[in-house]
N, CA and C atoms as a LAMMPS dump frame, in Angstrom:
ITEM: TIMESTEP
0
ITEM: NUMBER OF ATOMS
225
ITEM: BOX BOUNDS ff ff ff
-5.0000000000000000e+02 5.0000000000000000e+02
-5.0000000000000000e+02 5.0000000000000000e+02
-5.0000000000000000e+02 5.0000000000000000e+02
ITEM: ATOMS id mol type element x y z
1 1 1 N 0.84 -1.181 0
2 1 2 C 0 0 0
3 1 3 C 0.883 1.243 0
4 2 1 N 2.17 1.391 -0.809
5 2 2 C 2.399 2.444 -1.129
6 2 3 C 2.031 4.039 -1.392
7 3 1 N 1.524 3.586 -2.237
8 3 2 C 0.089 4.663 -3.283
9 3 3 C -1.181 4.437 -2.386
10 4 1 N -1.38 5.469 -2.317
11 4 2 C -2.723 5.463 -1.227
12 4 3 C -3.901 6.471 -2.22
13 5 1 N -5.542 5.796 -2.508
14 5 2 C -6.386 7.202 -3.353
15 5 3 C -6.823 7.686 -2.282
16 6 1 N -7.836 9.036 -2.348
17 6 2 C -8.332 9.407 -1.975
18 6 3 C -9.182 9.496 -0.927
19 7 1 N -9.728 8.038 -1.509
20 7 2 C -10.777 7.946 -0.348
21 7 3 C -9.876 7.116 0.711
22 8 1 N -8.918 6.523 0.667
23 8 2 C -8.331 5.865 1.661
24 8 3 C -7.395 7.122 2.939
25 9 1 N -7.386 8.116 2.097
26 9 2 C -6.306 9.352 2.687
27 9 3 C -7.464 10.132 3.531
28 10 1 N -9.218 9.953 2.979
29 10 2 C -10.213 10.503 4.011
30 10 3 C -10.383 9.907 5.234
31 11 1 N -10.461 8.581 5.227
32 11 2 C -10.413 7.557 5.775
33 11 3 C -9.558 7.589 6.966
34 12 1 N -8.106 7.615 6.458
35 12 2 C -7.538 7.648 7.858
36 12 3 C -7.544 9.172 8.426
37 13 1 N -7.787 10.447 7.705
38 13 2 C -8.233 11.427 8.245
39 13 3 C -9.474 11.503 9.61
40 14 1 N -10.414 10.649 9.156
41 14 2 C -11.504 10.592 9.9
42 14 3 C -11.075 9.961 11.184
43 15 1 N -10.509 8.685 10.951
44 15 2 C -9.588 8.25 11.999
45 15 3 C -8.707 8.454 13.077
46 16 1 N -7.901 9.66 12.121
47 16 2 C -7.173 10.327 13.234
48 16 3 C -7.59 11.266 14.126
49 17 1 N -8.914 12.18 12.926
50 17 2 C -9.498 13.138 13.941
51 17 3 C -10.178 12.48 14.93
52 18 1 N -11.201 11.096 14.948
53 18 2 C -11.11 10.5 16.223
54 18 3 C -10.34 10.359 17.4
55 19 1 N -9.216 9.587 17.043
56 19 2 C -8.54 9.61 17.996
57 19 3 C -7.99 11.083 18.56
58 20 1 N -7.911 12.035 17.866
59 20 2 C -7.473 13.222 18.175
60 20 3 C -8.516 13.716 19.06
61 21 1 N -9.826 13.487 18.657
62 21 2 C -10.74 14.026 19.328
63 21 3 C -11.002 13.411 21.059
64 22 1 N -10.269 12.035 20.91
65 22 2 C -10.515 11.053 22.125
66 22 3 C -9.27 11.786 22.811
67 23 1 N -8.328 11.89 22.602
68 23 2 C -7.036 12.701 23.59
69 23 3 C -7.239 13.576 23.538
70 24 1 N -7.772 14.798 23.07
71 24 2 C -7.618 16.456 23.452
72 24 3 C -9.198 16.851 23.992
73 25 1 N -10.29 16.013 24.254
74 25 2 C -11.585 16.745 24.992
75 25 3 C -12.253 15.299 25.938
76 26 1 N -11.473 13.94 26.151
77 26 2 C -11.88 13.063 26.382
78 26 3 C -10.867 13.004 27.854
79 27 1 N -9.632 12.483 27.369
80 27 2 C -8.427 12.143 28.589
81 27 3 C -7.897 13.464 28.678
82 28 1 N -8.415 14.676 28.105
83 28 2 C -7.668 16.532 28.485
84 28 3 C -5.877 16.444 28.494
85 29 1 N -5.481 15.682 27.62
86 29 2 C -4.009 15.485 27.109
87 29 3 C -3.744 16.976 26.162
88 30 1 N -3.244 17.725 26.625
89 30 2 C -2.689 18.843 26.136
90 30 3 C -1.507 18.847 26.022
91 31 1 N -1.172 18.515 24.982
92 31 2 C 0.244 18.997 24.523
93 31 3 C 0.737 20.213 24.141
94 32 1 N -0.618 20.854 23.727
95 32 2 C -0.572 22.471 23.372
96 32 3 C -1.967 22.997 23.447
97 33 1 N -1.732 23.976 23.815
98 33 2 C -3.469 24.633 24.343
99 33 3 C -4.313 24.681 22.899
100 34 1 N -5.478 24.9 23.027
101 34 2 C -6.164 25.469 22.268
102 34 3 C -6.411 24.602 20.699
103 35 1 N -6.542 25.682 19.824
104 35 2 C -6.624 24.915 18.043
105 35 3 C -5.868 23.965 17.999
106 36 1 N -4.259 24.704 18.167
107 36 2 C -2.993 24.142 17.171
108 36 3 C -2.584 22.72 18.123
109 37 1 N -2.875 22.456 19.129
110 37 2 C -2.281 21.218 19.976
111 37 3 C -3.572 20.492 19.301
112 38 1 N -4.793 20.249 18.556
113 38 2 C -5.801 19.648 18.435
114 38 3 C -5.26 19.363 17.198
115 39 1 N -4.811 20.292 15.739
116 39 2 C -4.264 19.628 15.019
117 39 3 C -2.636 18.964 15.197
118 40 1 N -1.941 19.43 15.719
119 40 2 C -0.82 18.494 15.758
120 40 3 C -1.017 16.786 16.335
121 41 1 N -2.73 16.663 17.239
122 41 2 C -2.871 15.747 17.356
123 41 3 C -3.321 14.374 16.057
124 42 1 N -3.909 15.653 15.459
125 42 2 C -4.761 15.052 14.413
126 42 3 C -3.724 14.405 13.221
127 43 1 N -2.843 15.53 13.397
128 43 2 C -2.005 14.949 12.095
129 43 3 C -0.791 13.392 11.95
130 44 1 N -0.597 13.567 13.824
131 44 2 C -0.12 12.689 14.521
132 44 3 C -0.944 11.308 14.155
133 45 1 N -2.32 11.58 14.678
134 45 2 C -2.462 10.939 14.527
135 45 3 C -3.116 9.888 12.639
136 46 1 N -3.25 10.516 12.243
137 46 2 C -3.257 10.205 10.871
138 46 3 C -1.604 9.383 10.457
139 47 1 N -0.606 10.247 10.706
140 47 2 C 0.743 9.287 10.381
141 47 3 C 0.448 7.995 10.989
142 48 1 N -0.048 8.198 12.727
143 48 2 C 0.128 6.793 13.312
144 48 3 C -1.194 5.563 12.266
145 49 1 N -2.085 6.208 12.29
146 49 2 C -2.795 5.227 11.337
147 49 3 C -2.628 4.738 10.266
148 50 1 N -1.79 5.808 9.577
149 50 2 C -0.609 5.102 8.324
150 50 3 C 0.03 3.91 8.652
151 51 1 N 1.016 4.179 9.595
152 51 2 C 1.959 3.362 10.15
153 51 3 C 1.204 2.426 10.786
154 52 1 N 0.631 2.246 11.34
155 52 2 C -0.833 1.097 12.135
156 52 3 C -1.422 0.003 11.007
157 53 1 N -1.611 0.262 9.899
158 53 2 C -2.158 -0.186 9.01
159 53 3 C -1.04 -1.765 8.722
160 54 1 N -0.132 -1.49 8.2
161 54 2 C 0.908 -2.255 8.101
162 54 3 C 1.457 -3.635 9.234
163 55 1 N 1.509 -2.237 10.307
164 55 2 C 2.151 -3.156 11.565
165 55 3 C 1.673 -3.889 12.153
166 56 1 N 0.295 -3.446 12.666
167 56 2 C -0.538 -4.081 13.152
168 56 3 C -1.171 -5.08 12.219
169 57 1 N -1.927 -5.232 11.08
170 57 2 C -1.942 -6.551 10.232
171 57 3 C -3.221 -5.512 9.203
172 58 1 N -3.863 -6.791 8.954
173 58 2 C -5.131 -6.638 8.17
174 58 3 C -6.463 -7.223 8.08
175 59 1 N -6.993 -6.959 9.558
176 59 2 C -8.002 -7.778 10.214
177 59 3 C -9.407 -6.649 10.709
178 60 1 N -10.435 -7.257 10.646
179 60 2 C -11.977 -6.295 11.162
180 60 3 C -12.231 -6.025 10.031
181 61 1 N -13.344 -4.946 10.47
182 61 2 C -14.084 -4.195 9.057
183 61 3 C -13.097 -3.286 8.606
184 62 1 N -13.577 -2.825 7.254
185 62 2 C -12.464 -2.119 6.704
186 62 3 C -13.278 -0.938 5.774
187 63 1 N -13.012 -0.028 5.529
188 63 2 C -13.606 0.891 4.268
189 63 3 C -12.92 1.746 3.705
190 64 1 N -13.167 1.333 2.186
191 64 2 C -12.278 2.061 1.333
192 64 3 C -10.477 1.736 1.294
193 65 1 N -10.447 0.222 1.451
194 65 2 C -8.669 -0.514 1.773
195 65 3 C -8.054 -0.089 2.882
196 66 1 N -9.091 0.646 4.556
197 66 2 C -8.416 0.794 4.732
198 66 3 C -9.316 0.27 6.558
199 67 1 N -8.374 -0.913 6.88
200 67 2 C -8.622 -1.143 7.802
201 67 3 C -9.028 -0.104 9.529
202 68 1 N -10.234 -0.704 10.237
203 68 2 C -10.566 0.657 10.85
204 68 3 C -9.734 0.303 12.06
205 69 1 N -9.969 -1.173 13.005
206 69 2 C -9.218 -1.233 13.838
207 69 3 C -8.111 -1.308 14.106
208 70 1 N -6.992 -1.878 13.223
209 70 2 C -5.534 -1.471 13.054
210 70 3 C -5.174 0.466 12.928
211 71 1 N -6.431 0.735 12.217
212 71 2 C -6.034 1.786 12.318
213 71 3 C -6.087 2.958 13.562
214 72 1 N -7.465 2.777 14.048
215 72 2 C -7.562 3.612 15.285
216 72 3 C -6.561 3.048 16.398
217 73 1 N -6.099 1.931 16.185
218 73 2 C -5.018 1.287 17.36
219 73 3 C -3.42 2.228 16.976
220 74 1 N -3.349 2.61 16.011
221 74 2 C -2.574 3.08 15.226
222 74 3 C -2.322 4.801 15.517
223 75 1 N -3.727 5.065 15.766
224 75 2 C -3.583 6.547 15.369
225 75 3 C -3.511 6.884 17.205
């Protein structure tokens, strides 16, 4: 999975903003106040769901090639 389309790059977007959303208004993990600590989470976490995808395997439901639970474990 080199080449990644579109809808797979929304995908783990949605993903990460989850998890982003679960550490910055859920467990109040501030790494940086305000907006910009919410996206550095987000973007964080999107790489980690990149990287999650792979490592973790290729198992659960999936949409659009792109596995959800490797990935939110990921992000």
């Amino acid at each position: 999975m080199i080449g990644m389309s579109f809808s797979s790059f929304l995908s783990l977007l949605i993903l990460g903003s989850i998890a982003a959303i679960v550490l910055h208004f859920v467990v109040l993990y501030k790494m940086l106040a305000g907006f910009d600590g919410f996206m550095n989470k987000w973007i964080a976490g999107w790489i980690g769901g990149r990287l999650g995808l792979p490592v973790l395997g290729h198992w659960g439901p999936s949409m659009s090639q792109v596995y959800i639970i490797p990935g939110l474990l990921g992000a």
